[in-house]
C-alpha positions as CSV (number, residue, x, y, z in Angstrom):
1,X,0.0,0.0,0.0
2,X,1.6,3.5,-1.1
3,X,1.7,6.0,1.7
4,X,-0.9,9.1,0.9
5,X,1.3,12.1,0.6
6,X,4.7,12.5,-0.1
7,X,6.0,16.0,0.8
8,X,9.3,17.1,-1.5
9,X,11.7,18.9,1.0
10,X,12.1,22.8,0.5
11,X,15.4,22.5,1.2
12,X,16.0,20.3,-1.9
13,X,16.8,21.8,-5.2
14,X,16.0,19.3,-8.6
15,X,17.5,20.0,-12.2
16,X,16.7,17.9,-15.1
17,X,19.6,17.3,-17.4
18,X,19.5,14.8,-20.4
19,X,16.5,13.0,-19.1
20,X,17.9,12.4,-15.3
21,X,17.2,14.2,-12.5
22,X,19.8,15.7,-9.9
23,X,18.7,16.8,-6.8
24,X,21.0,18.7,-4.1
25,X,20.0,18.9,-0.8
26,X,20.9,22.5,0.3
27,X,20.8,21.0,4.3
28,X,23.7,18.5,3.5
29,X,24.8,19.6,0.5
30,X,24.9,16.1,-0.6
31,X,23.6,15.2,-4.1
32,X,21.0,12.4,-5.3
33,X,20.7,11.3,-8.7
34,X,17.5,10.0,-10.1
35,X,16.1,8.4,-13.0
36,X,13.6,8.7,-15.9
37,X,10.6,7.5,-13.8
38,X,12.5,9.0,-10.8
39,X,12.4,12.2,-12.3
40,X,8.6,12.2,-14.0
41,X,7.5,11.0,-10.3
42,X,9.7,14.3,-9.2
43,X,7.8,16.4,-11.2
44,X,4.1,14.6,-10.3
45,X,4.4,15.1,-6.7
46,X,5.7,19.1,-7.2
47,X,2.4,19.3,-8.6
48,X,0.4,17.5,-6.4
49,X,1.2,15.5,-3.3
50,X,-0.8,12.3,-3.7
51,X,1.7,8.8,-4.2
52,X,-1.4,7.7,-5.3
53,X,-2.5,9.8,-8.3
54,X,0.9,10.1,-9.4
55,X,1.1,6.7,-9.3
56,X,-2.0,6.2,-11.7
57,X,-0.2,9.2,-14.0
58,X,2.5,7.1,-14.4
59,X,0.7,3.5,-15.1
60,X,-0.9,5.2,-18.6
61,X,2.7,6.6,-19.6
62,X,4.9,3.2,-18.9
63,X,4.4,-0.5,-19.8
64,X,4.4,-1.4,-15.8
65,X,2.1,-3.9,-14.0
66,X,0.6,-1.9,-10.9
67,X,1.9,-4.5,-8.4
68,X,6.2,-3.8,-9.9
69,X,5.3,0.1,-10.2
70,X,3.6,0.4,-6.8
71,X,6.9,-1.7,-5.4
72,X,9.6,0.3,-7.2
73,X,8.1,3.8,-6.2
74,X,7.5,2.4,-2.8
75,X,11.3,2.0,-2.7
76,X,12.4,5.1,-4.3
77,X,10.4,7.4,-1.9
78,X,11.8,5.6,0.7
79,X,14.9,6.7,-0.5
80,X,13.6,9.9,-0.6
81,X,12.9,10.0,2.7
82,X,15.9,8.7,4.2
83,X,18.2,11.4,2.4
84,X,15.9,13.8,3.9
85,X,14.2,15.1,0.5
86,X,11.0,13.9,1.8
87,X,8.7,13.2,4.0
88,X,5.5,11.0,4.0
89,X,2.0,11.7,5.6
């Protein structure tokens, strides 16, 4: 089950660059590096919140079953959260 809000960090600053996403944490000033999807789910939750919705965004614009997609951006907001670039409610 994906948590119902994810909250992006203000202290985070994302760039896109050739289709990746890096973000820099302006707290640590440590870097994270993400992805594609990462980077689409980036953008999704900037405009709204809701794992879920973004979550449903995503399943029309990839070739994902639900169960792999709700797994893999169970995992990457995880990672989110432990680098302190977000927080889930």
């Amino acid at each position: 089950m994906l948590p119902q809000r994810v909250v992006l960090s203000p202290e985070a600053l994302f760039q896109e660059i050739a289709g990746e996403g890096v973000i820099l944490d302006l707290a640590s000033s440590s870097y994270f590096g993400l992805d594609e999807v990462g980077v689409r789910l980036w953008q999704l939750l900037l405009a709204d919140p809701s794992l879920q919705a973004a979550c449903t965004v995503l399943l029309t614009e990839y070739e994902v079953e639900p169960a792999q997609l709700e797994q893999d951006l169970s995992t990457l907001v995880g990672q989110l959260v432990e680098a302190g670039l977000a927080t889930v409610q």
